[in-house]
C-alpha positions, 0 to 999 in steps of 0.5 A, spaced: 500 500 500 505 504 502 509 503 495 503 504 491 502 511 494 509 512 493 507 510 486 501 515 485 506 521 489 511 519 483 506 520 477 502 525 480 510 530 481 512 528 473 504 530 471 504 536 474 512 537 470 509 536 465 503 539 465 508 545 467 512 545 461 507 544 456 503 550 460 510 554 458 511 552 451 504 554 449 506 560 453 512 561 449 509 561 443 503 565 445 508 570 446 512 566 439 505 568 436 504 576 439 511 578 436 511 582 430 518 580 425 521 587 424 526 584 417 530 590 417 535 591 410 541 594 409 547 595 405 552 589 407 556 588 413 562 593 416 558 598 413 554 604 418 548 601 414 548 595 416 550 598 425 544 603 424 540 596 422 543 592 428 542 598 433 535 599 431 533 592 431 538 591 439 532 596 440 526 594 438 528 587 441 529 590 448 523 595 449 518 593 444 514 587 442 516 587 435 522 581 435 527 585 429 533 582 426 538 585 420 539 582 413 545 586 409 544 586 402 549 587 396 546 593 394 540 598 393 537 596 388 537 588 391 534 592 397 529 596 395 527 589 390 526 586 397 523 591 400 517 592 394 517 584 395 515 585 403 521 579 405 524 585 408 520 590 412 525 598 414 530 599 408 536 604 409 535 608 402 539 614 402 534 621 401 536 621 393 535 613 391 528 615 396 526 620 391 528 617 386 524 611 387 518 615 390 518 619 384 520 614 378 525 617 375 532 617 373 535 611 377 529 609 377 525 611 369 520 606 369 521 603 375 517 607 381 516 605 388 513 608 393 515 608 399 514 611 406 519 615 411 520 613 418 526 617 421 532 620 418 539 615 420 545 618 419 547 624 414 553 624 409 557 630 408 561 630 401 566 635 400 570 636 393 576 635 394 583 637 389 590 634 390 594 639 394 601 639 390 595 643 384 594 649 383 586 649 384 583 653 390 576 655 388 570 653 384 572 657 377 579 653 377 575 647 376 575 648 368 578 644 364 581 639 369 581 632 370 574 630 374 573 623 376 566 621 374 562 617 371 562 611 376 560 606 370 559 600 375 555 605 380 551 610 378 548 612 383 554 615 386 555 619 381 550 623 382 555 627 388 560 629 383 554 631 378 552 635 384 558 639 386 559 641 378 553 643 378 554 648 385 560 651 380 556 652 375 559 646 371 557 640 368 562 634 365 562 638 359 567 643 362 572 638 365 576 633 363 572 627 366 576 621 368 572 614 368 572 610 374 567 604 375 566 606 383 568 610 389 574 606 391 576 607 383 575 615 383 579 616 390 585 611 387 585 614 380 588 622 384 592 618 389 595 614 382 596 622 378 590 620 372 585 625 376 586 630 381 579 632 383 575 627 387 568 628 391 568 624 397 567 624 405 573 626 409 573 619 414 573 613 409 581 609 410 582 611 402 581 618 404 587 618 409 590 614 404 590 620 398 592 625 404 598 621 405 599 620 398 598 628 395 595 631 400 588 634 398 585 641 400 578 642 401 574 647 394 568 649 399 562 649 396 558 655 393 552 656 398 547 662 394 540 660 393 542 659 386 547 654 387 544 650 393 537 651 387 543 647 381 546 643 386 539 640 388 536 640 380 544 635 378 542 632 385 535 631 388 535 630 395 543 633 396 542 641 399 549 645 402 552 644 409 557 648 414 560 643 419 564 646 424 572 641 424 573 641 431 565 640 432 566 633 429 570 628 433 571 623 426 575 629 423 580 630 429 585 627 424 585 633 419 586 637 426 592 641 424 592 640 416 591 648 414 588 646 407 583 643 411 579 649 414 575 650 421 569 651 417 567 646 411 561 647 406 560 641 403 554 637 399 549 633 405 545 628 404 542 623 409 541 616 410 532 614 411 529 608 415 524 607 409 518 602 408 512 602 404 505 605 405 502 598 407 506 597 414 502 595 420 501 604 422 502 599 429 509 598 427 511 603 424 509 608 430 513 603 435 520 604 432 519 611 432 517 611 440 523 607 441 528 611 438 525 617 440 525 615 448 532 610 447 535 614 442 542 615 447 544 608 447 545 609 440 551 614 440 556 609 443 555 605 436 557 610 431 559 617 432 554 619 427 548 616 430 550 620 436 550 626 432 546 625 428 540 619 429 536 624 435 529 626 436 530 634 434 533 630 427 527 625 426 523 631 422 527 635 418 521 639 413 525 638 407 523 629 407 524 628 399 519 622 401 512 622 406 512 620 412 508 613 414 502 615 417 504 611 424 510 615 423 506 621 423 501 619 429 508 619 432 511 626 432 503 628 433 503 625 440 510 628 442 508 634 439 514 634 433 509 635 427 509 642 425 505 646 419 512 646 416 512 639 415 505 638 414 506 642 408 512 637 405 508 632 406 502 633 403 505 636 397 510 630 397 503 627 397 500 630 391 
C-alpha cells in the first residue's frame, strides 16, 4: 500500500512537470505568436548601414514587442527589390535613391516605388576635394581639369560629383572627366596622378590614404540660393552644409592640416529608415517611440548616430519622401509635427 502511494506521489510530481512545461511552451509561443518580425535591410556588413540596422533592431528587441533582426544586402537596388517584395520590412535608402524611387525617375525611369519615411539615420557630408601639390583653390579653377566621374559600375554615386559641378556652375562638359567604375576607383585614380579632383567624405581609410599620398585641400562649396537651387536640380535630395572641424570628433585627424579649414561647406545628404505605405501604422509608430525615448544608447555605436540619429533630427521639413502615417501619429503625440512639415508632406503627397 505504502509503495503504491509512493507510486501515485511519483506520477502525480512528473504530471504536474509536465503539465508545467507544456503550460510554458504554449506560453512561449503565445508570446512566439504576439511578436511582430521587424526584417530590417541594409547595405552589407562593416558598413554604418548595416550598425544603424543592428542598433535599431538591439532596440526594438529590448523595449518593444516587435522581435527585429538585420539582413545586409549587396546593394540598393537588391534592397529596395526586397523591400517592394515585403521579405524585408525598414530599408536604409539614402534621401536621393528615396526620391528617386518615390518619384520614378532617373535611377529609377520606369521603375517607381513608393515608399514611406520613418526617421532620418545618419547624414553624409561630401566635400570636393583637389590634390594639394595643384594649383586649384576655388570653384572657377575647376575648368578644364581632370574630374573623376562617371562611376560606370555605380551610378548612383555619381550623382555627388554631378552635384558639386553643378554648385560651380559646371557640368562634365567643362572638365576633363576621368572614368572610374566606383568610389574606391575615383579616390585611387588622384592618389595614382590620372585625376586630381575627387568628391568624397573626409573619414573613409582611402581618404587618409590620398592625404598621405598628395595631400588634398578642401574647394568649399558655393552656398547662394542659386547654387544650393543647381546643386539640388544635378542632385535631388543633396542641399549645402557648414560643419564646424573641431565640432566633429571623426575629423580630429585633419586637426592641424591648414588646407583643411575650421569651417567646411560641403554637399549633405542623409541616410532614411524607409518602408512602404502598407506597414502595420502599429509598427511603424513603435520604432519611432523607441528611438525617440532610447535614442542615447545609440551614440556609443557610431559617432554619427550620436550626432546625428536624435529626436530634434527625426523631422527635418525638407523629407524628399512622406512620412508613414504611424510615423506621423508619432511626432503628433510628442508634439514634433509642425505646419512646416505638414506642408512637405502633403505636397510630397500630391
Amino acid at each position: 500500500m505504502a509503495g503504491q502511494l509512493k507510486f501515485g506521489a511519483r506520477w502525480l510530481a512528473r504530471a504536474i512537470v509536465a503539465m508545467g512545461l507544456a503550460l510554458g511552451i504554449f506560453a512561449q509561443e503565445g508570446a512566439a505568436a504576439q511578436s511582430k518580425p521587424v526584417i530590417i535591410g541594409t547595405l552589407g556588413t562593416g558598413s554604418i548601414n548595416y550598425a544603424g540596422a543592428v542598433a535599431l533592431a538591439d532596440i526594438l528587441n529590448k523595449y518593444t514587442d516587435l522581435k527585429a533582426s538585420a539582413l545586409p544586402q549587396s546593394g540598393m537596388p537588391a534592397l529596395l527589390s526586397l523591400l517592394k517584395e515585403g521579405a524585408i520590412h525598414v530599408g536604409t535608402v539614402s534621401a536621393p535613391v528615396a526620391q528617386m524611387a518615390n518619384t520614378g525617375t532617373r535611377l529609377q525611369e520606369g521603375r517607381q516605388q513608393d515608399l514611406r519615411l520613418l526617421h532620418p539615420l545618419y547624414s553624409v557630408e561630401q566635400a570636393l576635394l583637389v590634390a594639394a601639390d595643384t594649383e586649384i583653390r576655388a570653384g572657377a579653377d575647376l575648368a578644364g581639369k581632370k574630374v573623376s566621374g562617371r562611376y560606370t559600375g555605380d551610378p548612383g554615386t555619381e550623382l555627388g560629383i554631378l552635384g558639386h559641378l553643378a554648385n560651380r556652375g559646371l557640368s562634365y562638359e567643362d572638365v576633363v572627366v576621368v572614368p572610374v567604375p566606383n568610389y574606391p576607383e575615383s579616390v585611387k585614380s588622384v592618389i595614382e596622378r590620372r585625376a586630381d579632383v575627387v568628391a568624397s567624405g573626409l573619414t573613409s581609410p582611402l581618404i587618409q590614404q590620398l592625404h598621405a599620398a598628395r595631400g588634398f585641400r578642401v574647394i568649399p562649396a558655393d552656398t547662394s540660393p542659386e547654387a544650393v537651387a543647381r546643386t539640388r536640380e544635378a542632385a535631388p535630395g543633396f542641399s549645402v552644409a557648414k560643419i564646424t572641424k573641431s565640432d566633429d570628433p571623426s575629423l580630429k585627424w585633419l586637426a592641424d592640416d591648414p588646407e583643411v579649414p575650421e569651417e567646411l561647406t560641403l554637399l549633405q545628404y542623409w541616410f532614411y529608415f524607409v518602408v512602404t505605405p502598407d506597414l502595420d501604422e502599429e509598427i511603424a509608430y513603435k520604432i519611432n517611440k523607441a528611438v525617440w525615448e532610447h535614442h542615447k544608447e545609440l551614440a556609443p555605436v557610431q559617432i554619427k548616430f550620436g550626432r546625428d540619429w536624435t529626436p530634434e533630427k527625426m523631422t527635418p521639413a525638407d523629407a524628399t519622401v512622406p512620412y508613414h502615417p504611424g510615423a506621423v501619429r508619432f511626432f503628433k503625440e510628442v508634439g514634433a509635427w509642425t505646419d512646416e512639415l505638414e506642408k512637405n508632406q502633403q505636397e510630397l503627397l500630391r
